[in-house]
C-alpha positions as CSV (number, residue, x, y, z in Angstrom):
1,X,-91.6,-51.3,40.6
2,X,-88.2,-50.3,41.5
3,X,-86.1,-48.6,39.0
4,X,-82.7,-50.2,38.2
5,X,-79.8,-48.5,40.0
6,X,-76.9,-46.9,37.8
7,X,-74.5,-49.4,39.6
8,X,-76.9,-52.0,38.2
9,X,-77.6,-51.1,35.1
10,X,-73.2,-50.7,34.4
11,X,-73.5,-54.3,35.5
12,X,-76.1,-55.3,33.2
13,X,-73.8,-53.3,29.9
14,X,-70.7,-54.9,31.4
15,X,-72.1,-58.5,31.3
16,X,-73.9,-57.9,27.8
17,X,-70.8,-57.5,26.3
18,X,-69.3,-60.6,27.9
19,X,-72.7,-62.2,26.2
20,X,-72.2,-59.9,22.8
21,X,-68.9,-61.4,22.3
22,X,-69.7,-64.2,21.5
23,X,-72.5,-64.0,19.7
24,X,-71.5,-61.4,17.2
25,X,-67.8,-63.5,17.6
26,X,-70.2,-66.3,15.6
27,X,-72.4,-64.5,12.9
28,X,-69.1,-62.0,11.9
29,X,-67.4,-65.0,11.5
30,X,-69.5,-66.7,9.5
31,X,-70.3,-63.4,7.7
32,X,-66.4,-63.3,6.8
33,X,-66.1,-66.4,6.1
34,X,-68.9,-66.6,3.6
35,X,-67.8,-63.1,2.1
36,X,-64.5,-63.7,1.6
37,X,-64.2,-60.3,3.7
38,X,-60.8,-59.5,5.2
39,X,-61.7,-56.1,6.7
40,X,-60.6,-53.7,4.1
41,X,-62.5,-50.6,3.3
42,X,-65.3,-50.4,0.7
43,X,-69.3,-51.8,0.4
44,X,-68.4,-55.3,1.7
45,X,-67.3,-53.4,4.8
46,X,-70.3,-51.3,4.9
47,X,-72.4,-54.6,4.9
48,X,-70.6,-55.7,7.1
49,X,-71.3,-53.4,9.8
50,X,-74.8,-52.7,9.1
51,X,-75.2,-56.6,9.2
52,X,-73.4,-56.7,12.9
53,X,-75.8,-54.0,13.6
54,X,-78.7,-56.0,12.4
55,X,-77.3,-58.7,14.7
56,X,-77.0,-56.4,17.6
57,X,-81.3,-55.1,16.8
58,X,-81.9,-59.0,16.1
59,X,-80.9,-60.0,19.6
60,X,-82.2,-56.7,21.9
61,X,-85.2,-56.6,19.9
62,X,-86.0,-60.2,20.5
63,X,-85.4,-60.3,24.0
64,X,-86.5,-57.2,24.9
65,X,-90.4,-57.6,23.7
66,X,-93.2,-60.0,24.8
67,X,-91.5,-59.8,28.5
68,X,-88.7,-61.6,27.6
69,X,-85.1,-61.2,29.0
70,X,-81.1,-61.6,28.2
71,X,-79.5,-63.9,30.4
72,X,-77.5,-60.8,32.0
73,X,-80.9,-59.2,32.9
74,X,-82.5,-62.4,34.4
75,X,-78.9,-62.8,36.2
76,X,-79.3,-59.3,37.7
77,X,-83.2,-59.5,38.0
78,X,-83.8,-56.8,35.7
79,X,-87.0,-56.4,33.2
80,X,-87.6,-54.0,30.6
81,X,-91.5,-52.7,30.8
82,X,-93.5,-49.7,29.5
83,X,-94.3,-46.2,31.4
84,X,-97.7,-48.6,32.2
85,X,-95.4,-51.3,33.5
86,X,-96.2,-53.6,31.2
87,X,-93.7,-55.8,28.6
88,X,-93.1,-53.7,25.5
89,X,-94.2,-55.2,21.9
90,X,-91.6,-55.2,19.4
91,X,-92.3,-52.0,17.6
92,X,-91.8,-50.2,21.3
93,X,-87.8,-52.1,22.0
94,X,-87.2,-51.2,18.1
95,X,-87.7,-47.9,19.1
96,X,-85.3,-48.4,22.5
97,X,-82.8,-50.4,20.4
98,X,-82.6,-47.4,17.7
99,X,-82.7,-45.0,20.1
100,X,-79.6,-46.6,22.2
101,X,-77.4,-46.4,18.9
102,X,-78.0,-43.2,18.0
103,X,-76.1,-41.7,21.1
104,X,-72.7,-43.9,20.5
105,X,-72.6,-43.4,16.9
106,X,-73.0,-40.1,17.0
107,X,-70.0,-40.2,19.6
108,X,-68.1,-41.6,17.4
109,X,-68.9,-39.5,14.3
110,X,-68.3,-36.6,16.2
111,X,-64.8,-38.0,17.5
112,X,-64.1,-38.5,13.9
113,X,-64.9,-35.5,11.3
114,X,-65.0,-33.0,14.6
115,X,-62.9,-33.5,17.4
116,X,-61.7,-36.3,19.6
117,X,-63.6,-35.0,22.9
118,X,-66.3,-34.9,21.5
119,X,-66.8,-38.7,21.6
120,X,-68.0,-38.0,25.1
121,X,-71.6,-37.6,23.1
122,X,-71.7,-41.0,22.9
123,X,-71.6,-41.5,27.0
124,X,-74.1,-38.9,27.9
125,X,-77.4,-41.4,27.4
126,X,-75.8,-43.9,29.9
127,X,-75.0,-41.4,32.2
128,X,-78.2,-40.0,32.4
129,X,-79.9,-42.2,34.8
130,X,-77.5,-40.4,37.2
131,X,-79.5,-37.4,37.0
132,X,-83.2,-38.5,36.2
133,X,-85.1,-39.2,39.2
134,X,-87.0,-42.5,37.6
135,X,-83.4,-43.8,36.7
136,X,-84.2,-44.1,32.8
137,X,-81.5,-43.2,30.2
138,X,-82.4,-41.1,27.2
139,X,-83.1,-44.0,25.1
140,X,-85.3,-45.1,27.7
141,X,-87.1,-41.8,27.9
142,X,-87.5,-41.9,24.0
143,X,-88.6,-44.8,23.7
144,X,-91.4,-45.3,26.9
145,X,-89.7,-47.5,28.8
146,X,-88.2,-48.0,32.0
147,X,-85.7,-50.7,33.4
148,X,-86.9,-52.1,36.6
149,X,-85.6,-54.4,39.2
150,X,-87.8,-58.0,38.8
151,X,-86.8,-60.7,40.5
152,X,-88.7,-63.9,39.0
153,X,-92.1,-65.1,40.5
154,X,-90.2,-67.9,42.3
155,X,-88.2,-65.3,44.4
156,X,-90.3,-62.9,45.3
């Protein structure tokens, strides 16, 4: 199988987003709504971010396993499969999912309590397929995985 090409792969993040909006646009709001929660600092705002974050796991993890895809990957005939090249269980796109938001929040933190260039930390696991010669991101190395170009079984 042929590995995803950066260009592709920007494509795939910049259309996830466009997908992302909306959904976590739907579950914050009802989170907010249902909280009373205005965005001031404290616990509530705590839950609220871990519970956008479970969101976030609910929706990779879930379309990532059992050879499933997100709309932007089946648009851009991408597929998510093991070193074996099979479709990862669950445990396997945990594993990717964590992995993928370690690099970003640690950007941030870093940007934070250190110093504001440092938030370039946060970059360096999507720029990585740049320089790995299977195309994978760190996340993707951590976790066993590779992300492949797949068009469906009628196109091929």
């Amino acid at each position: 199988m042929q590995p995803a090409s950066p260009w592709r792969r920007l494509m795939g993040i910049a259309y996830e987003c466009i997908v992302l909006f909306g959904v976590l646009w739907f579950f914050d709001y009802a989170f907010s709504a249902l909280t009373q929660f205005k965005g001031q600092p404290g616990s509530l705002r705590t839950a609220f971010q871990l519970f956008t974050w479970a969101v976030l796991g609910a929706y990779f993890i879930g379309f990532w396993s059992g050879g499933r895809r997100t709309l932007p990957m089946k648009t851009l005939d991408l597929a998510l499969v093991t070193d074996a090249g099979a479709p990862p269980a669950w445990p396997r796109a945990a594993i990717r999912f964590i992995a993928a938001s370690v690099g970003p929040l640690a950007g941030l933190a870093a940007a934070k309590h250190l110093h504001p260039l440092l938030g370039l930390i946060g970059v360096a696991p999507f720029l990585w397929p740049l320089a790995d010669r299977h195309r994978r991101a760190l996340y993707d190395i951590v976790a066993g995985t590779r992300l492949v170009v797949s068009p469906p079984p009628g196109r091929r």
